[in-house]
N, C-alpha and C positions, 0 to 999 in steps of 0.2 A: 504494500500500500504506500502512497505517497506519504501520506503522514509518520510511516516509520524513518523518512528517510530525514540525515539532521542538518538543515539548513546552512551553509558557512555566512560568514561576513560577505563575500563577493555574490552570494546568491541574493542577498537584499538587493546589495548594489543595485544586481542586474532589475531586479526587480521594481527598485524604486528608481531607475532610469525611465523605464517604461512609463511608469507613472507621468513622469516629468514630462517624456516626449509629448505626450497624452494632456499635455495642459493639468496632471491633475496634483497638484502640490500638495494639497495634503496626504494624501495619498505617498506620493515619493518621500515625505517627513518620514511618516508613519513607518515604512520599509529601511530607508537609511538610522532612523532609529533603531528599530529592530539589528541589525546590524552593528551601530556601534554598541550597544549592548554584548556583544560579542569579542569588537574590539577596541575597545573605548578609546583608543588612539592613532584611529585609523583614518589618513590623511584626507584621503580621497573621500570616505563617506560622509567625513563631518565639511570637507568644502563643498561637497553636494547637495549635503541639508544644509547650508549657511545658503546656495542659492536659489534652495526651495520656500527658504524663509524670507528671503529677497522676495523674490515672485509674490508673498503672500501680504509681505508688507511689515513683515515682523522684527524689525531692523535689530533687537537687540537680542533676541536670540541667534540672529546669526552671526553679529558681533561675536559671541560667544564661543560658537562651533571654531569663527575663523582664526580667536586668539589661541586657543587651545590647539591649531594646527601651529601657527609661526612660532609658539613656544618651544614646537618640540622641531621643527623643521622653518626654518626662518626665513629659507628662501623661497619658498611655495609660492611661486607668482599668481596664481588663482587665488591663493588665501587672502594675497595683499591686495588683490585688486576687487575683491570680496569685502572687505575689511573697508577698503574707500567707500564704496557704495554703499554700504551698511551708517557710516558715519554721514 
């Protein structure tokens, strides 16, 4: 059954990409959360939910996602340019 099977961090990803392409941002939160729950330092899915929360207008939780990315990797050009928008 699907349900035995155990989701990784990249299968949110993919999953809340789709979301996103789909216009449906809450939706892609929802999934990239799911995910960083998994790996709560994982670059790519919290600059993903930083600009799914862009999209939705929620400027200070993706502040959030994006500082927690350039803390840990400084050069992240999506993070910073994520990080300007948000401000």
């Amino acid at each position: 059954a699907v349900d035995d099977k155990i989701l990784s961090a990249d299968d949110f990803r993919q999953s809340g990409n789709k979301y996103f392409v789909s216009n449906d941002f809450a939706a892609a939160v929802d999934e990239y959360s799911s995910g960083i729950k998994l790996d709560p330092n994982n670059a790519t899915l919290l600059a993903n939910r930083a600009e799914a929360y862009l999209r939705l207008n929620q400027f200070d939780k993706a502040l959030n996602d994006v500082e927690i990315v350039l803390k840990n990797e400084p050069d992240h050009l999506k993070a910073a340019f994520r990080k300007g928008k948000a401000l």
